[in-house]
C-alpha positions as CSV (number, residue, x, y, z in Angstrom):
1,X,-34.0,-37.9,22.7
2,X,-34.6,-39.9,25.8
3,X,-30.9,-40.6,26.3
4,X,-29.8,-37.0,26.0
5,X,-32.9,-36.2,28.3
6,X,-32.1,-38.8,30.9
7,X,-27.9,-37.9,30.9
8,X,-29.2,-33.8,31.5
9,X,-30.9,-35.4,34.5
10,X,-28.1,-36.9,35.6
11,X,-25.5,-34.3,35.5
12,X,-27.8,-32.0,37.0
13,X,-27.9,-34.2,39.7
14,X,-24.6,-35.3,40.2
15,X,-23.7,-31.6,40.1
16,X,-26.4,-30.4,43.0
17,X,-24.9,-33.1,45.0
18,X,-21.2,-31.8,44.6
19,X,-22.6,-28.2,45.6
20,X,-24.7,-29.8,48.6
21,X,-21.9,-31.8,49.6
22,X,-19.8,-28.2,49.8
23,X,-19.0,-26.5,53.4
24,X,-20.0,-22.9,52.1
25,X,-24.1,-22.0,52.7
26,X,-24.5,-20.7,49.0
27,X,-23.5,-23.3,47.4
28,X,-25.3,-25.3,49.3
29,X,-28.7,-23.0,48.2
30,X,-27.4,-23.5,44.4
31,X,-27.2,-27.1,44.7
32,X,-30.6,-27.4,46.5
33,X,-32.1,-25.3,43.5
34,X,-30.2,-27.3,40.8
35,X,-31.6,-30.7,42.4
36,X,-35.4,-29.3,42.2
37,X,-34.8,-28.6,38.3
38,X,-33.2,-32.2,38.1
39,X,-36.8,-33.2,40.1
40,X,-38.6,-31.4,37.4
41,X,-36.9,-33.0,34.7
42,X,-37.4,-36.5,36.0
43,X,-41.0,-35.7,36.6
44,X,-41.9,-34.5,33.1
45,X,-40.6,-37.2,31.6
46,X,-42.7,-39.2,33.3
47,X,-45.8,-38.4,31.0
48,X,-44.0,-39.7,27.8
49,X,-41.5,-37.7,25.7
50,X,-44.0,-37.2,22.9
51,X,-43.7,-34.1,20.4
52,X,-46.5,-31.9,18.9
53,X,-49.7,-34.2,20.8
54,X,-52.1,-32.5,22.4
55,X,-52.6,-33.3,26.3
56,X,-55.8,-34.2,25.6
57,X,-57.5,-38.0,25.4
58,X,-59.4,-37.3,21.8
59,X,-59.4,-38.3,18.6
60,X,-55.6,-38.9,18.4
61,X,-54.1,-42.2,18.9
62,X,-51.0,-40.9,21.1
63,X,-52.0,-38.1,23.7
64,X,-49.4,-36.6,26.4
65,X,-50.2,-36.9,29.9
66,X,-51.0,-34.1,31.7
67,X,-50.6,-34.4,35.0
68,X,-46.9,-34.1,35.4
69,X,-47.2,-31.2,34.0
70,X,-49.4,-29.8,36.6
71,X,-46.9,-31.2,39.2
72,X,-43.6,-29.5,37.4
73,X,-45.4,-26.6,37.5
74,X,-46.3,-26.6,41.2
75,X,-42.9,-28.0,41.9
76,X,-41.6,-24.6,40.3
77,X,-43.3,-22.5,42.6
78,X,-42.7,-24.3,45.3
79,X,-39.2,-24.5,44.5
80,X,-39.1,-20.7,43.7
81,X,-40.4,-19.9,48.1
82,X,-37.8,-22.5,49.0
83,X,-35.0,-21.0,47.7
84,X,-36.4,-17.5,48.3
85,X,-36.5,-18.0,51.7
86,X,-32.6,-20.6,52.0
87,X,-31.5,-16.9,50.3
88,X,-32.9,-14.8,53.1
89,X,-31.7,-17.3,55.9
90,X,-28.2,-17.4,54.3
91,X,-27.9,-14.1,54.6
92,X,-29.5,-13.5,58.0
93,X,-26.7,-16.0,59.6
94,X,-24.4,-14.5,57.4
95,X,-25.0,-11.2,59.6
96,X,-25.2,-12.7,62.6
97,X,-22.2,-15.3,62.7
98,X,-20.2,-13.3,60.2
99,X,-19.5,-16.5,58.6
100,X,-21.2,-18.7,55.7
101,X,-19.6,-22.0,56.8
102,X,-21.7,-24.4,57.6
103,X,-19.4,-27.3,59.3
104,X,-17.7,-24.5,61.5
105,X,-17.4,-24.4,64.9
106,X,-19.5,-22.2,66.8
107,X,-16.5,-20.3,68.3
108,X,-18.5,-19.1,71.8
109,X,-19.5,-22.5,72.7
110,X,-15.3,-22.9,73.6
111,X,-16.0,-19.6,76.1
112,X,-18.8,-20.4,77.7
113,X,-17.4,-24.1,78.8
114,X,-14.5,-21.8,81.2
């Protein structure tokens, strides 16, 4: 289970860096969001991959930690305003420049040098 949780991880990861890496603003947004679920991923596993235990300390010899949890699920909501808000700058330079490249040349700057 861990190998097939820790190779998820890592193709997540591998493709939010190919969509990062990509010259095109929603992509970019994509890959961002993809890395955050990788992020997630990484951090739940942190409190042991354990099946059907309670994440309380009791009477149970084996207990799952807690606390990641709490931080994956902060993470999400955090991650959920971040990408909100890449969206609604996208498209607000998308209006204004008329373009969604990110590694073009801002064509005035050319104009206002003459």
């Amino acid at each position: 289970m861990e190998a097939l949780y820790s190779v998820t991880v890592g193709i997540l990861t591998a493709c939010s860096i190919y969509l990062i890496l990509r010259g095109r603003s929603f992509p970019i947004v994509i890959g961002i969001t993809m890395l955050s679920y990788a992020v997630n991923l990484f951090l739940f596993s942190t409190g042991r991959l354990v099946l059907n235990q309670l994440p309380i300390i009791g009477n149970q010899a084996e207990y799952t930690d807690p606390l990641p949890q709490a931080l994956v699920l902060t993470a999400i909501v955090i991650g959920f305003a971040m990408t909100a808000y890449s969206i609604i700058l996208a498209v607000r330079v998308r209006g204004e420049l008329g373009t969604d490249e990110v590694n073009e040349p801002n064509q005035n700057d050319g104009e206002a040098q003459r």
